[in-house]
Legacy VTK file of the C-alpha trace (Angstrom):
# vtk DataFile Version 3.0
C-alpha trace
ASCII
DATASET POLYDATA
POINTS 343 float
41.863 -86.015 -219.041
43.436 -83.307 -217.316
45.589 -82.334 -220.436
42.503 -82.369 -221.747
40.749 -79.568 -218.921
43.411 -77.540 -219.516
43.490 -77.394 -223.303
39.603 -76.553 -223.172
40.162 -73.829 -220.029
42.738 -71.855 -221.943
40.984 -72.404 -225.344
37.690 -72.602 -224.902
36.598 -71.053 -221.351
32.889 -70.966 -221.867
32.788 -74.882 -222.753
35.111 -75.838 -220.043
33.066 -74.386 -217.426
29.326 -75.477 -219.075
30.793 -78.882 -218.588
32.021 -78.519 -215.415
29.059 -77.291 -214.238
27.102 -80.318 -215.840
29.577 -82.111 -214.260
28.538 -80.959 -210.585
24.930 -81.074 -211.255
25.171 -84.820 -212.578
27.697 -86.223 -210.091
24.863 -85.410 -207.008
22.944 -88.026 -208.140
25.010 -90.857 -208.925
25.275 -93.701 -206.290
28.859 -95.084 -204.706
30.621 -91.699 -205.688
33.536 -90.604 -203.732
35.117 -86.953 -202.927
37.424 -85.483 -205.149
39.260 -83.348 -202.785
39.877 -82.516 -198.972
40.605 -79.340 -197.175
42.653 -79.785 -194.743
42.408 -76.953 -191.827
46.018 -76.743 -190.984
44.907 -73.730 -188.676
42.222 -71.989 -187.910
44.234 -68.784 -186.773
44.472 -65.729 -188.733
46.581 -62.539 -188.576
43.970 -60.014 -190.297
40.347 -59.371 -189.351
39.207 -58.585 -192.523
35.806 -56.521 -193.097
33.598 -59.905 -194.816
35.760 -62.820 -193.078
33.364 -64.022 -190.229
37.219 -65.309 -188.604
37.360 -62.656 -186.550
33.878 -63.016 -185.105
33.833 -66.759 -184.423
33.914 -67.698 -180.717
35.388 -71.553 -181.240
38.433 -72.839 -179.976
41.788 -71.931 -182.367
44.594 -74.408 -182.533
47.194 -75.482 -185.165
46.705 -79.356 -186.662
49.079 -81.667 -185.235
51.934 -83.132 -188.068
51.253 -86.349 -187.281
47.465 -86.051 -187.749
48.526 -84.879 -190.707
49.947 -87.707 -192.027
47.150 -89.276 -191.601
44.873 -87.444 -193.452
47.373 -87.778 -196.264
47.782 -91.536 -195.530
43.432 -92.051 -195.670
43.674 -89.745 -198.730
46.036 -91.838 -200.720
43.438 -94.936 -199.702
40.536 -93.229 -200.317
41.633 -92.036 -203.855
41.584 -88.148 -203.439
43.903 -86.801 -205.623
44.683 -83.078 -204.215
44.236 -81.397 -201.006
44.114 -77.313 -200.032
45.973 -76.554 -196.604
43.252 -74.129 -195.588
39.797 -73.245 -194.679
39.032 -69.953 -192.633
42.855 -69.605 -191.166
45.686 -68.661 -192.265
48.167 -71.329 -192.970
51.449 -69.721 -193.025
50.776 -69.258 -189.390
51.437 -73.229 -188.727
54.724 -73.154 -187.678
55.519 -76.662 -189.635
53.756 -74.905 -193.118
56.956 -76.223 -195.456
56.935 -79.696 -193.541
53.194 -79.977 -194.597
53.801 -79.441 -198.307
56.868 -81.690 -198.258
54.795 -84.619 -196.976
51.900 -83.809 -199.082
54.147 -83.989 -202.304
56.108 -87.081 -200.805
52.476 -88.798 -201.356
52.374 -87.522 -204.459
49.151 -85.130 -204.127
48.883 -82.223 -205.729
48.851 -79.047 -203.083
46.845 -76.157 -202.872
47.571 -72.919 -200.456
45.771 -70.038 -200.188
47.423 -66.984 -198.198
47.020 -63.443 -197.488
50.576 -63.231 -198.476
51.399 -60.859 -195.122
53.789 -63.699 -193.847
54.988 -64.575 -197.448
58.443 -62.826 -196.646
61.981 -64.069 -198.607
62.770 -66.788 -196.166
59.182 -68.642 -196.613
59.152 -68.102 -200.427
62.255 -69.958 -201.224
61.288 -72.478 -198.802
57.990 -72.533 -200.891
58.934 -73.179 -203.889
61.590 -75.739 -203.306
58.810 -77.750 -201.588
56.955 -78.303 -204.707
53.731 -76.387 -203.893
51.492 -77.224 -206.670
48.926 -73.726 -206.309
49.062 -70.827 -204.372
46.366 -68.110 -204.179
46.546 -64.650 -202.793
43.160 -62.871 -201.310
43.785 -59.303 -202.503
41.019 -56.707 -202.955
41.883 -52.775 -203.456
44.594 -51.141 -205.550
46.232 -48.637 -203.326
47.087 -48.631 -199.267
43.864 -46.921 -198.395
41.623 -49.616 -200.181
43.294 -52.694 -199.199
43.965 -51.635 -195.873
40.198 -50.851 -195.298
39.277 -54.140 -196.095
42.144 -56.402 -195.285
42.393 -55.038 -191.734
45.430 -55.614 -190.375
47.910 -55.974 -193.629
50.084 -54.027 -194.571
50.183 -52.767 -198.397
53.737 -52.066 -199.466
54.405 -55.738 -197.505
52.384 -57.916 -199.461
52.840 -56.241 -202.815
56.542 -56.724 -201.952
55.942 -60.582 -200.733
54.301 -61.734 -203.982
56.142 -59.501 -206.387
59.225 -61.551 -204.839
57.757 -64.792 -204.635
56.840 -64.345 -208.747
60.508 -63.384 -209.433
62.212 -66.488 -207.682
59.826 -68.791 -208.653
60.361 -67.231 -212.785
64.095 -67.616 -212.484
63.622 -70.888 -211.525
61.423 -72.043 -213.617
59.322 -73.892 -211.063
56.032 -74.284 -210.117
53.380 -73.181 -207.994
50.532 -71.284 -210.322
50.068 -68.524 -209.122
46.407 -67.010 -208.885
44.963 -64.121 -207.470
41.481 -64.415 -205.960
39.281 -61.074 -205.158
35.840 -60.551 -203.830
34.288 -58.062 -206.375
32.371 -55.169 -203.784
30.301 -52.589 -204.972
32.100 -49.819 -203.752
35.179 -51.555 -205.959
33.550 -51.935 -209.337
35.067 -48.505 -210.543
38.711 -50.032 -210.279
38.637 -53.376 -211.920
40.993 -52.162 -214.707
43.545 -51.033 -212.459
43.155 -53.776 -210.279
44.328 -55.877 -213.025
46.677 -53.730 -214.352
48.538 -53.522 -211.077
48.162 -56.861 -209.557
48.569 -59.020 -213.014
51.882 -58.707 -213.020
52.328 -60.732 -210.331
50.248 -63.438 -211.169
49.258 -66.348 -213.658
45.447 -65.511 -213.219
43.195 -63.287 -211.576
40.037 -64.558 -210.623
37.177 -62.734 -208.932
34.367 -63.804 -206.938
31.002 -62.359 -204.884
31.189 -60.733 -201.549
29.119 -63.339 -199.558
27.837 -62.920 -195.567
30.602 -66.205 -194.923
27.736 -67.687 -192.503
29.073 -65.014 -189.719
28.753 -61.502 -191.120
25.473 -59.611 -190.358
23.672 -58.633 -193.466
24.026 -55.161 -192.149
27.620 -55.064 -192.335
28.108 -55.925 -195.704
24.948 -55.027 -197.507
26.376 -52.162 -199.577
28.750 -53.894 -200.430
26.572 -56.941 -202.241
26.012 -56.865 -206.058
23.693 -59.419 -206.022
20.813 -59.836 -203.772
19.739 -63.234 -204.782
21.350 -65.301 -207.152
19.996 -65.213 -210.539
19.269 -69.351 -210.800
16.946 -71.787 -208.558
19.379 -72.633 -205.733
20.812 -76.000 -205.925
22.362 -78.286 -204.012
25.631 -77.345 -202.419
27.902 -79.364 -204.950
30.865 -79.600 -201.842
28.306 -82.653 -200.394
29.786 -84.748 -203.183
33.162 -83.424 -204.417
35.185 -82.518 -201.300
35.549 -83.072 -197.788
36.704 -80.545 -194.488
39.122 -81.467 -191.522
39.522 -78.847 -189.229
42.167 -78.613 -187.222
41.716 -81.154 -184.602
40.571 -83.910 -186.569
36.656 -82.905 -186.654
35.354 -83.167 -189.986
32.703 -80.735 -191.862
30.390 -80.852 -194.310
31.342 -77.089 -194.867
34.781 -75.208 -195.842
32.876 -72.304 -193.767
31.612 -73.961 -190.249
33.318 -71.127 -188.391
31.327 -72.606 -185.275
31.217 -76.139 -185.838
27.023 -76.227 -187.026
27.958 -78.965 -189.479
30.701 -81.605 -187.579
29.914 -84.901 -189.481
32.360 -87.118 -187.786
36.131 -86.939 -186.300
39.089 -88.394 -188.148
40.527 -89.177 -184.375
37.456 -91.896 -184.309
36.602 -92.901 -187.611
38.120 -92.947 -190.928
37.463 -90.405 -193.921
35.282 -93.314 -195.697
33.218 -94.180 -192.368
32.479 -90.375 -192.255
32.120 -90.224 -195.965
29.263 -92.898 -195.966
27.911 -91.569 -192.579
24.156 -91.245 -191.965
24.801 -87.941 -190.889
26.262 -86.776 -193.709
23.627 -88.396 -196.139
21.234 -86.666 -194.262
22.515 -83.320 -194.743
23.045 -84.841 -198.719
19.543 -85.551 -198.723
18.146 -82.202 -197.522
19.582 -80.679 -200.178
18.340 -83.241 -202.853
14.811 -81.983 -201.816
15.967 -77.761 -201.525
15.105 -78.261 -197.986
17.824 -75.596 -196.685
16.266 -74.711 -193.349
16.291 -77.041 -191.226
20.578 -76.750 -191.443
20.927 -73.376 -189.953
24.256 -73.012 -191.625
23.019 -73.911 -195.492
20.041 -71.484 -193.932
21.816 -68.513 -193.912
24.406 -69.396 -196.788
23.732 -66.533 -199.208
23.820 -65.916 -203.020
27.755 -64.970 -202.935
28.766 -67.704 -201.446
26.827 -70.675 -203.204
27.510 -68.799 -206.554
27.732 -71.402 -209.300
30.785 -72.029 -211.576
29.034 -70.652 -214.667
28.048 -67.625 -212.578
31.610 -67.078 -211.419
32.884 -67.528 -214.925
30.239 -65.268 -216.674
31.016 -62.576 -213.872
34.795 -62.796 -214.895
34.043 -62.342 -218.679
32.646 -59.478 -218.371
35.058 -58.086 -215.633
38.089 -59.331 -218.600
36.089 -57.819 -221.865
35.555 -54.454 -219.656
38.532 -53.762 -218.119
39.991 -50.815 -220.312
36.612 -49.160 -220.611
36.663 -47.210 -217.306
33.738 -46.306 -215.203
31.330 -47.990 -218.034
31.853 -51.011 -216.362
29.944 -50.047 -213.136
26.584 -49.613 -215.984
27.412 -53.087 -217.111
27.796 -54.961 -214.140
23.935 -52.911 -212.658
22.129 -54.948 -215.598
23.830 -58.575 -215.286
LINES 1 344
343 0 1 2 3 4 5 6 7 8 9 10 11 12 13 14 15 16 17 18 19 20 21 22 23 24 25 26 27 28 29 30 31 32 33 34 35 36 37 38 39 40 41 42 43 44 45 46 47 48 49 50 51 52 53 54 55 56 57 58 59 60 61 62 63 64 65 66 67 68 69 70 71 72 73 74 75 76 77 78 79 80 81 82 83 84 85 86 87 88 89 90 91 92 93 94 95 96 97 98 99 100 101 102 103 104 105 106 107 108 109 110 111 112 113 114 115 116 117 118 119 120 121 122 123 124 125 126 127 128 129 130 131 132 133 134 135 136 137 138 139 140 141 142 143 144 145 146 147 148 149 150 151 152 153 154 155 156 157 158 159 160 161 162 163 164 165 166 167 168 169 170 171 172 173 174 175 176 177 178 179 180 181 182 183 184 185 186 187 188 189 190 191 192 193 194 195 196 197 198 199 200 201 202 203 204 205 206 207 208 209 210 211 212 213 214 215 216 217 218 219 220 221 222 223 224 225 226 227 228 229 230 231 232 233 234 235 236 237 238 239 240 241 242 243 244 245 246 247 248 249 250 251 252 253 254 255 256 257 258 259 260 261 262 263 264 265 266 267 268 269 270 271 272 273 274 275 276 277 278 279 280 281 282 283 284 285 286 287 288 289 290 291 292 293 294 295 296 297 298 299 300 301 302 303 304 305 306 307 308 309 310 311 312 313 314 315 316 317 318 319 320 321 322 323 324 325 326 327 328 329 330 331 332 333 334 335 336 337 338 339 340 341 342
């Protein structure tokens, strides 16, 4: 099957995604159906306060997840059948001082292992250890093609650092010949549009894929904040369930478990790995419940699906449609800032 995904991804995009967005739509209402992934919060500390990351407004507690609670999240994984977990949330996980130890025993239970990064801390030392470890995926959050864009929205980097980290992660990991896939993930602004082309043209190099995505309010962000910045004001389909209520679970930090990969205040807690297993908090009547409000598109009475906006419940087909167009316009200049008014 997955030879299979990836066959129809590389060779026929548009199917691929259709089907995987039948796929979500059908799974929400089949009975005795079990996650397909888990995001583990190794930390829930970040170095940068960037401009649409609601991390550096959130008053809850900040800690780093223990190893050996670790393990057991791995252990309950292999026994509940989840195949893959991604060792982050709203942090930054090459802050956990054990981040190499955490992909080693991930891979020693033979899951597949996703990181996401910001790629500040990604110096020499880290990427070797990185890639030795087996690291399935990695993805870098970049947005901006020169200092003075990055910089103003990634507040805190530094430029010439993380263009330097990942162009020296790619190389080792080349001349090796080893994995991770390397992707590149950016949150398409308004005041950006004019630079996709050399966006891709200078970060592609140092990736497998680029992938883009909508500026959402991340459940923290006033509106007023980011509003310019928004290319959509409300997405162009019926909202639908949140498709996370039936494919993957959220353990923070310390064990507490979410029904969202963006409870920046713990709104959603659904149970606590410390008390219960990740199948007793599965099958919860707390987490049905939320399930169940979202069968019926009752969204407000969750204040955190409440405020959710368009960019951040943004369906696959959406997402892939919005990097077609980004891919076909590329080398045609400002005309793509027309295009992308009328999608």
């Amino acid at each position: 099957m997955k030879i299979i995904n990836v066959f129809l991804k590389n060779k026929a995009p548009y199917l691929f995604y259709m089907l995987l967005n039948m796929h979500q739509r059908v799974r929400i209402k089949r009975p005795n159906f079990k996650p397909l992934h888990l995001m583990a919060e190794v930390t829930n500390n970040c170095n940068l306060k960037c401009k649409m990351c609601g991390n550096r407004l959130m008053k809850t507690k900040r800690g780093v997840m223990d190893l050996s609670l670790f393990k057991k999240v791995v252990m309950q994984c292999q026994e509940f059948g989840i195949s893959d977990i991604s060792l982050h949330t709203i942090g930054e996980p090459l802050l956990h001082p054990h981040i190499i130890d955490i992909i080693k025993i991930t891979k020693e239970s033979n899951l597949k292992v996703l990181l996401s990064t910001n790629a500040l801390l990604l110096d020499k030392q880290i990427s070797e250890a990185i890639i030795t470890s087996g690291l399935d995926f990695i993805r870098y959050s970049i947005e901006g093609i020169d200092k003075s864009s990055y910089e103003q929205i990634r507040c805190g980097s530094n430029f010439e650092r993380v263009m330097s980290n990942i162009a020296y992660f790619k190389k080792i990991r080349d001349s090796q010949g080893r994995s991770p896939y390397i992707t590149i993930n950016s949150i398409m602004m308004k005041s950006l549009l004019g630079t996709v082309a050399d966006f891709y043209r200078l970060w592609g190099k140092f990736a497998d894929e680029i992938y883009f995505t909508y500026i959402g309010n991340f459940n923290q962000i006033p509106h007023e904040e980011i509003k310019n910045e928004v290319l959509k004001e409300e997405p162009p389909l019926k909202r639908r369930p949140c498709y996370m209520l039936w494919e993957t679970m959220v353990v923070q930090w310390d064990g507490k478990v979410s029904a969202c990969c963006m409870d920046f205040e713990n709104e959603l807690i659904v149970g606590d790995i410390n008390k219960n297993t990740l199948w007793e908090i599965w099958e919860s009547d707390i987490y049905n419940k939320i399930r169940q409000y979202h069968l019926k598109r009752e969204f407000n009475p969750i204040s955190l699906c409440k405020r959710c906006d368009a960019g951040n419940r943004s369906t696959v087909m959406e997402l892939f449609k919005l990097n077609q167009s980004l891919l076909k316009l590329k080398n045609r200049g400002d005309k793509i800032v027309r295009y992308l008014r009328h999608l």
